[in-house]
N, CA, C and O atoms as a GROMACS GRO file, in nm:
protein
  576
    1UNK      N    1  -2.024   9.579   3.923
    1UNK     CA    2  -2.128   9.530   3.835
    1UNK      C    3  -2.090   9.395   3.774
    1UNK      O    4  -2.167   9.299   3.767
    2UNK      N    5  -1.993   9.396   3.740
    2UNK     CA    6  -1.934   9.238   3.696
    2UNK      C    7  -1.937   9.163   3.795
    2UNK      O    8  -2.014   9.070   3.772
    3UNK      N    9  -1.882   9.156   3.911
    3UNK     CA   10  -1.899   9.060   4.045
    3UNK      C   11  -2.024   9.012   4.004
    3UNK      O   12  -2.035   8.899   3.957
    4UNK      N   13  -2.169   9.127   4.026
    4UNK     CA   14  -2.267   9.034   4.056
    4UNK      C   15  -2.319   9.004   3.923
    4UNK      O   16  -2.400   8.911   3.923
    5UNK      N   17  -2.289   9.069   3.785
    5UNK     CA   18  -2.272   8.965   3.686
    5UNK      C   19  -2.267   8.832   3.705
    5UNK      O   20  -2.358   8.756   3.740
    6UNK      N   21  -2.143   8.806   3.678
    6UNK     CA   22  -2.080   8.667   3.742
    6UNK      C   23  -2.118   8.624   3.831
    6UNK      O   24  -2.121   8.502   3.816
    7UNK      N   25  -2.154   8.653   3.926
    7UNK     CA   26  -2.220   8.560   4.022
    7UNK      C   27  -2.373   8.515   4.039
    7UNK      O   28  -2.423   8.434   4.116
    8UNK      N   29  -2.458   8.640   3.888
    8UNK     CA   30  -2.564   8.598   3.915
    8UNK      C   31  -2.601   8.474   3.798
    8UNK      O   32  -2.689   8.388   3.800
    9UNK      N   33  -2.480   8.508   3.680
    9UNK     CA   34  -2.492   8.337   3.588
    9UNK      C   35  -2.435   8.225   3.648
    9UNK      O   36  -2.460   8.111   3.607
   10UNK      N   37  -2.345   8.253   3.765
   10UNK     CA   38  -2.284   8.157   3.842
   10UNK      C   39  -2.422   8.051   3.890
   10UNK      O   40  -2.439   7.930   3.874
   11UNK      N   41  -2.499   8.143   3.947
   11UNK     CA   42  -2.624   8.079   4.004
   11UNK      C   43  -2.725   8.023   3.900
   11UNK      O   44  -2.778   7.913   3.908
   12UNK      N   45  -2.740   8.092   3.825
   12UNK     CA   46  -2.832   8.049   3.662
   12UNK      C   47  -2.778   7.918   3.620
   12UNK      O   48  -2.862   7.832   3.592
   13UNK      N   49  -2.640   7.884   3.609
   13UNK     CA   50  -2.623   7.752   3.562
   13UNK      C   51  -2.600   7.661   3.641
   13UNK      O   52  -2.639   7.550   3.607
   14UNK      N   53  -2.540   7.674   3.756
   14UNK     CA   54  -2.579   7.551   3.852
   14UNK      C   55  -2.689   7.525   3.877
   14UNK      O   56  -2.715   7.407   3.899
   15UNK      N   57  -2.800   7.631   3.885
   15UNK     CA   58  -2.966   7.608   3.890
   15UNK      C   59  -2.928   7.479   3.805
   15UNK      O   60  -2.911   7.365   3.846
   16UNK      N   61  -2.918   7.539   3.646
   16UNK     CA   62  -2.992   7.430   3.547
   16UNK      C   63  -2.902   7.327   3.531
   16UNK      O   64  -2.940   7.257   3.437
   17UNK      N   65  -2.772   7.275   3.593
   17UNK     CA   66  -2.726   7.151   3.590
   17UNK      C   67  -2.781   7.075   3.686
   17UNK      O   68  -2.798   6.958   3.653
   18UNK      N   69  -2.821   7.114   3.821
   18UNK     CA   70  -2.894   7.059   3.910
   18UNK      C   71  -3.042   6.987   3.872
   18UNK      O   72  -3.090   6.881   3.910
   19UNK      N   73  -3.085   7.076   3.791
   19UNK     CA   74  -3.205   7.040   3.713
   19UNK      C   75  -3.237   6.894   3.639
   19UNK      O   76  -3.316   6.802   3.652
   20UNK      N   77  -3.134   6.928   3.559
   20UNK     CA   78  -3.071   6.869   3.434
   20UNK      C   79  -3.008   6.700   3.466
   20UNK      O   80  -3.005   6.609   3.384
   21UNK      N   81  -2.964   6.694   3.598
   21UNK     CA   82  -2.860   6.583   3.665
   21UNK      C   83  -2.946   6.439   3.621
   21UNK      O   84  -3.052   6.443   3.684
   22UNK      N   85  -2.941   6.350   3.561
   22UNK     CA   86  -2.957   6.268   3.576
   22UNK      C   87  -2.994   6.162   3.691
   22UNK      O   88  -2.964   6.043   3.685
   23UNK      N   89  -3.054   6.216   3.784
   23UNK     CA   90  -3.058   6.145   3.907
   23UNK      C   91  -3.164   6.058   3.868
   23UNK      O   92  -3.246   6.105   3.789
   24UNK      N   93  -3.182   5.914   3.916
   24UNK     CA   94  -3.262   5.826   3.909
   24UNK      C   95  -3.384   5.854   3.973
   24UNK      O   96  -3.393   5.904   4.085
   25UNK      N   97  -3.482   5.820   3.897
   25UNK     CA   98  -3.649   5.853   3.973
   25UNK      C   99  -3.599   5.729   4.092
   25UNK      O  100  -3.504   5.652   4.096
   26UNK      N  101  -3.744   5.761   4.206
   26UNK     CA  102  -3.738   5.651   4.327
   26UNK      C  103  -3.898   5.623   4.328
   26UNK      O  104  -3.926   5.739   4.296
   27UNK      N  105  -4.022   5.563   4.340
   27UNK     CA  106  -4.090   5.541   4.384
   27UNK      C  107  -4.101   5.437   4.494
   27UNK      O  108  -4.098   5.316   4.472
   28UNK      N  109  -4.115   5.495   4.625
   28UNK     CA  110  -4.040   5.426   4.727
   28UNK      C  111  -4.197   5.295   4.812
   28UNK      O  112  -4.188   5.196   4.885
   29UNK      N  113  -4.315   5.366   4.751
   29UNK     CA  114  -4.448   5.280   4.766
   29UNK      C  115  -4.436   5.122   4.641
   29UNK      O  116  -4.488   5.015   4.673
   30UNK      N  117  -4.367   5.139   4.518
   30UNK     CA  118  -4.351   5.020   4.466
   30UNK      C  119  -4.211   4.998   4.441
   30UNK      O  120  -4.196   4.911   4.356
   31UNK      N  121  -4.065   5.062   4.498
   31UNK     CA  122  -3.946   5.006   4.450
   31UNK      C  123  -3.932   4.959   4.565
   31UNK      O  124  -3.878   5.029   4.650
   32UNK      N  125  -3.986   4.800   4.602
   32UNK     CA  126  -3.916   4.724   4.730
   32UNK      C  127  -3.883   4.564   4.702
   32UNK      O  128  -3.879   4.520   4.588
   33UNK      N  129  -3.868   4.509   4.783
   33UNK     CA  130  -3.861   4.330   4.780
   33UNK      C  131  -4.069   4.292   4.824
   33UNK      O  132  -4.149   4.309   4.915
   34UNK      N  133  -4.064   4.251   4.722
   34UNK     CA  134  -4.208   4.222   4.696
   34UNK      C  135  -4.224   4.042   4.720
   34UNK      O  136  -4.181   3.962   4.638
   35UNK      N  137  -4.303   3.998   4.863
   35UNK     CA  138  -4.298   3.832   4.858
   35UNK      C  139  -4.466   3.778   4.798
   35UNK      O  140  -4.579   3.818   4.825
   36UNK      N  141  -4.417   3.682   4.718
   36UNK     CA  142  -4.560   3.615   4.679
   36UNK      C  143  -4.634   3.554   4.780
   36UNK      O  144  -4.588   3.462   4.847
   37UNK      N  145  -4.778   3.609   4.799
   37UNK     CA  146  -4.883   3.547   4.924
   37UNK      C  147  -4.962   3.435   4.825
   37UNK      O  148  -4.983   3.317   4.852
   38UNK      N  149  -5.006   3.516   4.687
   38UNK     CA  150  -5.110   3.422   4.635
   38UNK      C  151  -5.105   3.434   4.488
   38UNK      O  152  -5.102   3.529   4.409
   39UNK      N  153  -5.104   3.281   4.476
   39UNK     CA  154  -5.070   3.245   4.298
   39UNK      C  155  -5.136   3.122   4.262
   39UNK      O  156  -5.122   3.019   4.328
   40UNK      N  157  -5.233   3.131   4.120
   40UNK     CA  158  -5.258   3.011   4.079
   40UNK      C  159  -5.343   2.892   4.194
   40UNK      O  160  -5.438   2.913   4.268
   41UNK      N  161  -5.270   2.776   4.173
   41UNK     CA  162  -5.358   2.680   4.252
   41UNK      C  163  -5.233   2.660   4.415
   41UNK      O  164  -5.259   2.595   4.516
   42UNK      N  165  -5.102   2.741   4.386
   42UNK     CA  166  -5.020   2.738   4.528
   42UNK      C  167  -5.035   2.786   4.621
   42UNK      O  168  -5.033   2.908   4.610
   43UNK      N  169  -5.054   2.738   4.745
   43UNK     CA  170  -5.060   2.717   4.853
   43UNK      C  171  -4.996   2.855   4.933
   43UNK      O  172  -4.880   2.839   4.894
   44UNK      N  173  -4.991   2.937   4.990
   44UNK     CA  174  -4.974   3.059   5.113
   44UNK      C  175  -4.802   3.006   5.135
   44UNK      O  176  -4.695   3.057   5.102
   45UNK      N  177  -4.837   2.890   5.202
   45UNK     CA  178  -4.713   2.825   5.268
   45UNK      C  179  -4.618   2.730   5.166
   45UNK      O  180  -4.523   2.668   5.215
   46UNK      N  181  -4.644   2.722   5.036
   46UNK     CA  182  -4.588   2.642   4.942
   46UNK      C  183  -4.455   2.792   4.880
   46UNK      O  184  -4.333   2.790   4.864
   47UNK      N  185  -4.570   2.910   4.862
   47UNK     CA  186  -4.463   3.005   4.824
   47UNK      C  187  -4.394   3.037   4.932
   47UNK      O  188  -4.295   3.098   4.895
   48UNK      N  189  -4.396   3.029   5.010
   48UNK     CA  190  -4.333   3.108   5.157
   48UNK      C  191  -4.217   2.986   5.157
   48UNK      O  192  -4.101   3.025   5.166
   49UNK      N  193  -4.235   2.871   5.151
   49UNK     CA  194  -4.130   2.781   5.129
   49UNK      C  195  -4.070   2.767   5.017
   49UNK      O  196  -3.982   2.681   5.026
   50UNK      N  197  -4.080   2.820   4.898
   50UNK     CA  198  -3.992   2.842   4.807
   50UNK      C  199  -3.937   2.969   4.813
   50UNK      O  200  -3.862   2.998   4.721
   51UNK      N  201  -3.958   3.062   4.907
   51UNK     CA  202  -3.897   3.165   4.899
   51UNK      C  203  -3.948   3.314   4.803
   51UNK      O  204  -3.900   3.428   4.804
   52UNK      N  205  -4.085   3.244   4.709
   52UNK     CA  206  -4.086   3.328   4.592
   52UNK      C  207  -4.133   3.479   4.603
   52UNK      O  208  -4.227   3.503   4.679
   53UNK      N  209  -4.075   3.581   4.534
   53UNK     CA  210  -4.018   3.688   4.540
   53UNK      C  211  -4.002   3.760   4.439
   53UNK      O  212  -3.943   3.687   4.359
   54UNK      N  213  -4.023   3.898   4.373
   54UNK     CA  214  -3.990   3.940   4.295
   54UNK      C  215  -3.914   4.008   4.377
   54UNK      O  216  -3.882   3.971   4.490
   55UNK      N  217  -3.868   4.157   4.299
   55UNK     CA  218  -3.728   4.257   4.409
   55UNK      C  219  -3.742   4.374   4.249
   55UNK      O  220  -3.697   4.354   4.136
   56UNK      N  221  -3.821   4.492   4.305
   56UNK     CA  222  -3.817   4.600   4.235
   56UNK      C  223  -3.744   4.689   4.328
   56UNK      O  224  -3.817   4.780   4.365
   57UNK      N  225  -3.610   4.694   4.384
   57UNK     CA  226  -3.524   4.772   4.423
   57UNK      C  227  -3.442   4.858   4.340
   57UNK      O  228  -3.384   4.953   4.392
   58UNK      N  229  -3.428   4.827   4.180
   58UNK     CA  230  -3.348   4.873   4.130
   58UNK      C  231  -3.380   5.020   4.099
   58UNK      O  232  -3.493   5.053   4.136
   59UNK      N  233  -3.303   5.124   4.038
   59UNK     CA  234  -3.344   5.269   4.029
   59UNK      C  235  -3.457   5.234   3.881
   59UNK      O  236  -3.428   5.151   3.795
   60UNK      N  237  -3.567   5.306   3.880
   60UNK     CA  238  -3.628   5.319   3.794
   60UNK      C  239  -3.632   5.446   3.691
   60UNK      O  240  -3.653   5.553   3.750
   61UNK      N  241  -3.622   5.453   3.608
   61UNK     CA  242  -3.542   5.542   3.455
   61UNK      C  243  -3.652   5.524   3.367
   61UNK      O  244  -3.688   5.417   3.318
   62UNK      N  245  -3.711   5.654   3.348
   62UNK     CA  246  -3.771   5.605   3.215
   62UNK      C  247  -3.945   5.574   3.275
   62UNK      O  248  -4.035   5.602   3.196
   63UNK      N  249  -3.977   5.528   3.385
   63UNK     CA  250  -4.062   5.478   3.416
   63UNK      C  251  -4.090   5.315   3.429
   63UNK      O  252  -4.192   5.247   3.435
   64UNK      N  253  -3.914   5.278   3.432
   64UNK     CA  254  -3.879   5.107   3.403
   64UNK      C  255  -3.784   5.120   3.474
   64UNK      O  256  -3.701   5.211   3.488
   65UNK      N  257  -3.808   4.948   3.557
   65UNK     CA  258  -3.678   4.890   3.667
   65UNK      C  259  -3.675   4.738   3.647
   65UNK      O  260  -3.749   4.640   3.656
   66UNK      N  261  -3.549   4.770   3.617
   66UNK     CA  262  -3.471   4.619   3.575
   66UNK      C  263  -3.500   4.566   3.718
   66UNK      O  264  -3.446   4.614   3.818
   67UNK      N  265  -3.631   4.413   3.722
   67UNK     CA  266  -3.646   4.344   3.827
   67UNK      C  267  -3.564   4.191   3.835
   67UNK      O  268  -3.522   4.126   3.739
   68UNK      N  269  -3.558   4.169   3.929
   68UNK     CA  270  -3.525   4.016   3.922
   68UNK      C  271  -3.620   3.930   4.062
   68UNK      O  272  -3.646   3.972   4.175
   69UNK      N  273  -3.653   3.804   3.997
   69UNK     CA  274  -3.734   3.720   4.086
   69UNK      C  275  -3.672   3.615   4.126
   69UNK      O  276  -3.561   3.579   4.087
   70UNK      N  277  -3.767   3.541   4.235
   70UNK     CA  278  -3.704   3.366   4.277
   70UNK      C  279  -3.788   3.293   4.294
   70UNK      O  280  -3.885   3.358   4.334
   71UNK      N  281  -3.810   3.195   4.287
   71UNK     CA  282  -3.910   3.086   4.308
   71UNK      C  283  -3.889   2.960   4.373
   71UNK      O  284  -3.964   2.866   4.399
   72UNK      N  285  -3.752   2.986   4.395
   72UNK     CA  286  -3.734   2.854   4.471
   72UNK      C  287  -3.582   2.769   4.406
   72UNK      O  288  -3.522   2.677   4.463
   73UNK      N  289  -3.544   2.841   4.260
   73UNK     CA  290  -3.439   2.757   4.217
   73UNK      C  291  -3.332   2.866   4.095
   73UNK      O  292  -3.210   2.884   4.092
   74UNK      N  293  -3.435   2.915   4.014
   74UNK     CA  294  -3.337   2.976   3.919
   74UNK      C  295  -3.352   3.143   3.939
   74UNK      O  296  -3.447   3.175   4.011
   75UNK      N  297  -3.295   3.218   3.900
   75UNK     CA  298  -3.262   3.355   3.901
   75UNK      C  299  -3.355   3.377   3.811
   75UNK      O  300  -3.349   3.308   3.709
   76UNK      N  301  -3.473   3.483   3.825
   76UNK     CA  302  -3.530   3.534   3.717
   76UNK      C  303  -3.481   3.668   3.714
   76UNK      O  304  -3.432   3.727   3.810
   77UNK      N  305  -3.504   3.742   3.526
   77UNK     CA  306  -3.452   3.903   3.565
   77UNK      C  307  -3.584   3.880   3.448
   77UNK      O  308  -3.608   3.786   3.372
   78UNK      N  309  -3.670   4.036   3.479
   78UNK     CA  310  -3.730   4.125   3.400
   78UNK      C  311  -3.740   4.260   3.400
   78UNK      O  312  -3.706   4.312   3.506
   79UNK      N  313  -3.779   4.342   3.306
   79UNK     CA  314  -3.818   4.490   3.327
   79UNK      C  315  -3.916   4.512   3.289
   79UNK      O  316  -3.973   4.469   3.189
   80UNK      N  317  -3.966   4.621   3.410
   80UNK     CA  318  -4.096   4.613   3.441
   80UNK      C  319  -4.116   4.797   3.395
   80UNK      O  320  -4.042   4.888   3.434
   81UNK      N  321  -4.268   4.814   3.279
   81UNK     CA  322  -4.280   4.960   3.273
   81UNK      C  323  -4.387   4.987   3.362
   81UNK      O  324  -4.485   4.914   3.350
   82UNK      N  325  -4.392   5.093   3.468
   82UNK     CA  326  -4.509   5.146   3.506
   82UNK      C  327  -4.572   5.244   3.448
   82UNK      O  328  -4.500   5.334   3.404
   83UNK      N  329  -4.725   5.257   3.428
   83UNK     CA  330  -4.763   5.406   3.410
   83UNK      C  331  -4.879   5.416   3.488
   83UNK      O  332  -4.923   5.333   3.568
   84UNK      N  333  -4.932   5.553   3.448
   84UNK     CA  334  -4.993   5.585   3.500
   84UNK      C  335  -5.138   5.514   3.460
   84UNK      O  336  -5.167   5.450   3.359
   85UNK      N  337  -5.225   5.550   3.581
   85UNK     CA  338  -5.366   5.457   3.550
   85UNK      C  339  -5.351   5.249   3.558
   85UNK      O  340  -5.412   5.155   3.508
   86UNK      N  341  -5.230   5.267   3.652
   86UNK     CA  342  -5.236   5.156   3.674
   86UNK      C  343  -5.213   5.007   3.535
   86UNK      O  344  -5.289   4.914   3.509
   87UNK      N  345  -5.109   5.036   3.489
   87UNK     CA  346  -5.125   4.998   3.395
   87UNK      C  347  -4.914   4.941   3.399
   87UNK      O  348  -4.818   5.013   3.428
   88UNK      N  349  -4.914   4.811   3.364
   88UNK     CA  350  -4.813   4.762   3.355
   88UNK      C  351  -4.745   4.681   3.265
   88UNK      O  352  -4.795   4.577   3.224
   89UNK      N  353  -4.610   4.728   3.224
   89UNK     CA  354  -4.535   4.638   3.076
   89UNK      C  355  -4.418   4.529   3.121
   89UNK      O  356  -4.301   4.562   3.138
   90UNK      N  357  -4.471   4.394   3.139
   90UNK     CA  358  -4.341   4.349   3.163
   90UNK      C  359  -4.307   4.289   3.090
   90UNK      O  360  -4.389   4.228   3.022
   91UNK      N  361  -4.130   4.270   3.058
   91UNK     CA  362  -4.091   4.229   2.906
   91UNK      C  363  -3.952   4.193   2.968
   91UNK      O  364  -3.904   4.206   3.081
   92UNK      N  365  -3.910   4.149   2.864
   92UNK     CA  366  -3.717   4.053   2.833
   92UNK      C  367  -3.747   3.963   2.962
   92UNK      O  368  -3.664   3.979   3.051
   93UNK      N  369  -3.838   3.883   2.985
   93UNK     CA  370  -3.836   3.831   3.088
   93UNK      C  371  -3.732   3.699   3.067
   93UNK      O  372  -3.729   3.637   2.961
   94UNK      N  373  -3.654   3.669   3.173
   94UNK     CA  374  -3.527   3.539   3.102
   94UNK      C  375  -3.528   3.519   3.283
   94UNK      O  376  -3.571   3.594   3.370
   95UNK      N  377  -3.476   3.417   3.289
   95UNK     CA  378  -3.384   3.310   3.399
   95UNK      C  379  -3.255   3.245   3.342
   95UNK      O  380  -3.214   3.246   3.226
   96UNK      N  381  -3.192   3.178   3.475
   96UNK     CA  382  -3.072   3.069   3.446
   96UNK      C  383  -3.169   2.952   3.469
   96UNK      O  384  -3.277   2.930   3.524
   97UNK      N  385  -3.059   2.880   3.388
   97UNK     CA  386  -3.113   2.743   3.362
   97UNK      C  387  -3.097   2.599   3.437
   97UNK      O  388  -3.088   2.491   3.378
   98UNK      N  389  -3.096   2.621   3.602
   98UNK     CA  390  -3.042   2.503   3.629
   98UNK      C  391  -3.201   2.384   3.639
   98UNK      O  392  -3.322   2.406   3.630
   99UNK      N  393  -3.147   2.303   3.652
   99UNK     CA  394  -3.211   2.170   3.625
   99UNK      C  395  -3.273   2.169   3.804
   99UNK      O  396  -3.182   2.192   3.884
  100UNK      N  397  -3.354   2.155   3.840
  100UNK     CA  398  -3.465   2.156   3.992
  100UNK      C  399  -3.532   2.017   4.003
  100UNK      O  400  -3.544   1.939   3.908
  101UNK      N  401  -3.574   1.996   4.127
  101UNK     CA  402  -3.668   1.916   4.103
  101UNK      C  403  -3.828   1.952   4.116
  101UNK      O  404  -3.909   1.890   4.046
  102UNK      N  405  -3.861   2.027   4.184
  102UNK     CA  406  -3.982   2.115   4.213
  102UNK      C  407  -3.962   2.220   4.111
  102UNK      O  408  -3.881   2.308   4.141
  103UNK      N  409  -4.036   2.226   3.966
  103UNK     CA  410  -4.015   2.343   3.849
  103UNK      C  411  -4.206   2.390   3.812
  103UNK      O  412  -4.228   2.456   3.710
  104UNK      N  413  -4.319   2.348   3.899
  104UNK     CA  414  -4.402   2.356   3.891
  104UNK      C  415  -4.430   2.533   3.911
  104UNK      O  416  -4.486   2.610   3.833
  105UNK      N  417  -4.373   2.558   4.034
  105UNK     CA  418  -4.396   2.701   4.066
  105UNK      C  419  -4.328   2.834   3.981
  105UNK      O  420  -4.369   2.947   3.955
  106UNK      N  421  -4.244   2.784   3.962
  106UNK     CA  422  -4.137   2.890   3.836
  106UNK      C  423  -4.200   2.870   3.739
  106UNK      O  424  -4.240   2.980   3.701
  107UNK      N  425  -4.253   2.754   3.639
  107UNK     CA  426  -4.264   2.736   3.497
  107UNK      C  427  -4.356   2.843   3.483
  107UNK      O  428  -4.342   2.942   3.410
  108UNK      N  429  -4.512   2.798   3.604
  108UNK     CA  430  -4.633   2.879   3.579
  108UNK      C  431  -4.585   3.010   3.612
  108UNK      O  432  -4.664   3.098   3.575
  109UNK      N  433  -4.461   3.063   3.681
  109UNK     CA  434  -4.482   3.207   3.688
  109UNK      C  435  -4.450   3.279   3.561
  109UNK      O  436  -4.501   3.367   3.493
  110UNK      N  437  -4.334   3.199   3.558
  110UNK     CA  438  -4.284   3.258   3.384
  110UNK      C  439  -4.358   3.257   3.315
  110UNK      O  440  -4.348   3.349   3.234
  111UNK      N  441  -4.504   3.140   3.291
  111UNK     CA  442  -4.570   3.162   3.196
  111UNK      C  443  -4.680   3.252   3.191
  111UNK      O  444  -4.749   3.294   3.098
  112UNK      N  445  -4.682   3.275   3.330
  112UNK     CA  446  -4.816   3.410   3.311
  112UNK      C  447  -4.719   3.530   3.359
  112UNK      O  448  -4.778   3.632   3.324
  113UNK      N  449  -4.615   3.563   3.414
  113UNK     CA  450  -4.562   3.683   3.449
  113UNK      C  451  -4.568   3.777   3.325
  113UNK      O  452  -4.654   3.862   3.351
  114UNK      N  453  -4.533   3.794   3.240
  114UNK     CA  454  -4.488   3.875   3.179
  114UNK      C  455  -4.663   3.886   3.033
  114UNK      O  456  -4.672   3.920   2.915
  115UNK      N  457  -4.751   3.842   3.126
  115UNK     CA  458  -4.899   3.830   3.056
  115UNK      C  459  -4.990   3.970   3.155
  115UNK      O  460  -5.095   4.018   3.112
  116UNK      N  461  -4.920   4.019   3.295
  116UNK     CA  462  -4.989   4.057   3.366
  116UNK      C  463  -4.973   4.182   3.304
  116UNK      O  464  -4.861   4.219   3.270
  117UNK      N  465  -5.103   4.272   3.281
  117UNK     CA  466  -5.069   4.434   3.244
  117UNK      C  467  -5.130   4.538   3.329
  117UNK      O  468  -5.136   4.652   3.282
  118UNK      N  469  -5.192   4.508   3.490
  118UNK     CA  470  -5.234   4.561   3.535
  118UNK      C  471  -5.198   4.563   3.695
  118UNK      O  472  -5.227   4.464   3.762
  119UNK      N  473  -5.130   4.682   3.760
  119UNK     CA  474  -5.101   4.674   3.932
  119UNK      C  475  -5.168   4.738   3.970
  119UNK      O  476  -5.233   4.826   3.913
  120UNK      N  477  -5.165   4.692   4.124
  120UNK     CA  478  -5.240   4.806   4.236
  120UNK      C  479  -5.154   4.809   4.360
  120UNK      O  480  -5.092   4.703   4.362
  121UNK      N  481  -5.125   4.882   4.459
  121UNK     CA  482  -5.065   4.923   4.547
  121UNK      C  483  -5.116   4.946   4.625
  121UNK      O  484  -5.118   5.067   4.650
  122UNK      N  485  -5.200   4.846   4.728
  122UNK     CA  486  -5.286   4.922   4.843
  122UNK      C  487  -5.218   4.866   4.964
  122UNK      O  488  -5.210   4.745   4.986
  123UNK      N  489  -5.174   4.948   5.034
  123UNK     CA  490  -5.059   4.964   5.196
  123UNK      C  491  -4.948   4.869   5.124
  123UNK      O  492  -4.880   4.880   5.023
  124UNK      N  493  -4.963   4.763   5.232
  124UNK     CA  494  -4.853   4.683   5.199
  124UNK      C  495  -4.871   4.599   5.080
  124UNK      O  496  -4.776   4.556   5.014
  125UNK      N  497  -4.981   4.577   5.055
  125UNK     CA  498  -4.961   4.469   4.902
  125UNK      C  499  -4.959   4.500   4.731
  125UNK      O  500  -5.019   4.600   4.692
  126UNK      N  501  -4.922   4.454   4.679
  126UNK     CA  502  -4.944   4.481   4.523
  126UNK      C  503  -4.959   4.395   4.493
  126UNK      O  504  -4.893   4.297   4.526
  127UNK      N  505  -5.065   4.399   4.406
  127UNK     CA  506  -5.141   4.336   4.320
  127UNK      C  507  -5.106   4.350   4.153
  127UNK      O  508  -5.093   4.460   4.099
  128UNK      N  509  -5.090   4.199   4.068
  128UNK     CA  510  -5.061   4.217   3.961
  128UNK      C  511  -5.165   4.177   3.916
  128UNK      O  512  -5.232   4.123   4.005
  129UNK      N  513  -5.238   4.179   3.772
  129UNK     CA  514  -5.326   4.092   3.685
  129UNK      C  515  -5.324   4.118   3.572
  129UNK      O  516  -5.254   4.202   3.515
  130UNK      N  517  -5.413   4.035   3.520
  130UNK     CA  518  -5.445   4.014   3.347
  130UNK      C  519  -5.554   4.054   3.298
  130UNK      O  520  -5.642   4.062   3.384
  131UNK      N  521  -5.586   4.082   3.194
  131UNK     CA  522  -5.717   4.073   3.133
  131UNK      C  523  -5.798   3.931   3.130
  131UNK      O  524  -5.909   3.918   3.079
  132UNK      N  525  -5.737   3.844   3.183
  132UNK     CA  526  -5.808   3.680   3.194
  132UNK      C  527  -5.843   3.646   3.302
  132UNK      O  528  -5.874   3.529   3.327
  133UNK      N  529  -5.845   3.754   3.400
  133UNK     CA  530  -5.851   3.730   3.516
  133UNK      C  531  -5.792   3.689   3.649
  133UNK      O  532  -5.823   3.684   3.768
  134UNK      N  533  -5.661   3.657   3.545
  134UNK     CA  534  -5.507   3.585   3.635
  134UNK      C  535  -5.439   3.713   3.726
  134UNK      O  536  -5.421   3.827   3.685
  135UNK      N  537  -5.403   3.655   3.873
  135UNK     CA  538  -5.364   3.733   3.894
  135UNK      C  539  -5.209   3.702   4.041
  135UNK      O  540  -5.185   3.605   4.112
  136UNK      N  541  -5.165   3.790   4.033
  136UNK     CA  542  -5.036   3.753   4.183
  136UNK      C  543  -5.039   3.855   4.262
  136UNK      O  544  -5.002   3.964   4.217
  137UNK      N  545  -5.095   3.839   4.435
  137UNK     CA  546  -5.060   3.906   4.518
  137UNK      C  547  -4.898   3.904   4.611
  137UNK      O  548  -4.824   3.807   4.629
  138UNK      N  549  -4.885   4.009   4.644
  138UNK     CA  550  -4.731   4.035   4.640
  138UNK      C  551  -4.772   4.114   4.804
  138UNK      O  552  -4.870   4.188   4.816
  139UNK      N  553  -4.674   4.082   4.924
  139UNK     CA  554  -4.669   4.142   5.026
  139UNK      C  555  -4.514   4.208   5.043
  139UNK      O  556  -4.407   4.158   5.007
  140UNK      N  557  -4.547   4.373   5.129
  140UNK     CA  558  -4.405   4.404   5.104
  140UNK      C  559  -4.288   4.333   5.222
  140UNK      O  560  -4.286   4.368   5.340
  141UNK      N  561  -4.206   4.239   5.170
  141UNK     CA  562  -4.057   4.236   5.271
  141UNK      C  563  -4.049   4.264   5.353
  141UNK      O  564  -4.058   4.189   5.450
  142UNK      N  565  -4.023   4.436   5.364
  142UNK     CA  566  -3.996   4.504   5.509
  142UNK      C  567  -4.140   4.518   5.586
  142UNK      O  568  -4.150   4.586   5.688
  143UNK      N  569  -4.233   4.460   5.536
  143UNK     CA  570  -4.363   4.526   5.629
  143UNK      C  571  -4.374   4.388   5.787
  143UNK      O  572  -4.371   4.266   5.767
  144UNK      N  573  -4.384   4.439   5.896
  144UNK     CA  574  -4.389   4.366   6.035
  144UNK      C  575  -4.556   4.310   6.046
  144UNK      O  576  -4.593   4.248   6.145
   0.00000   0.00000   0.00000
């Protein structure tokens, strides 16, 4: 009777540490390398030649993933909250500071990025926007 005592709280608490584990959420439809198609008054092929990019790879906690972007020159990092109903918080948005000569495409992202409070996720693209109507389409990286 003790054996399966013991072996049946044996099972009861590894249940609930398993439970319990801290494992990082994944949403694997928006945690990818996300490339900018369409922004503002820039060009398809203007972003594709700067490279610009956000990168929601990181583990998301909380319903937030520490992102980082590129545009062509400085390191951007933000964190981004998702919820539900389509609805988005982005905040601590910061970069490094080096000196560029092309700063047209970064300035305007920084200045509306962290203005956008609304995504969508349809196949490969996501879609960010504003209540002003502003908005950035995003194609996924790995998609052929």
């Amino acid at each position: 009777m003790k054996k399966i005592l013991l072996s049946f709280f044996a099972i009861l608490l590894l249940g609930t540490v398993i439970r319990c584990s801290s494992v990082p959420e994944k949403n694997p439809g928006l945690q990818r390398q996300w490339m900018l198609v369409s922004f503002d008054a820039f060009s398809k092929d203007e972003l594709i030649k700067n490279k610009a990019e956000i990168n929601l790879t990181g583990n998301m906690e909380k319903g937030k993933i520490k992102g980082k972007a590129n545009m062509g020159c400085n390191s951007i990092f933000f964190t981004s909250g998702f919820k539900n109903g389509g609805k988005i918080k982005i905040s601590g948005v910061g970069s490094t500071l080096k000196a560029c000569q092309n700063m047209d495409l970064e300035n305007a992202f920084i200045q509306k990025f962290d203005k956008m409070n609304h995504y969508s996720v349809d196949g490969h693209f996501l879609t960010l926007s504003d209540n002003s109507g502003n908005s950035m389409k995003f194609v996924a990286a790995d998609w052929d």
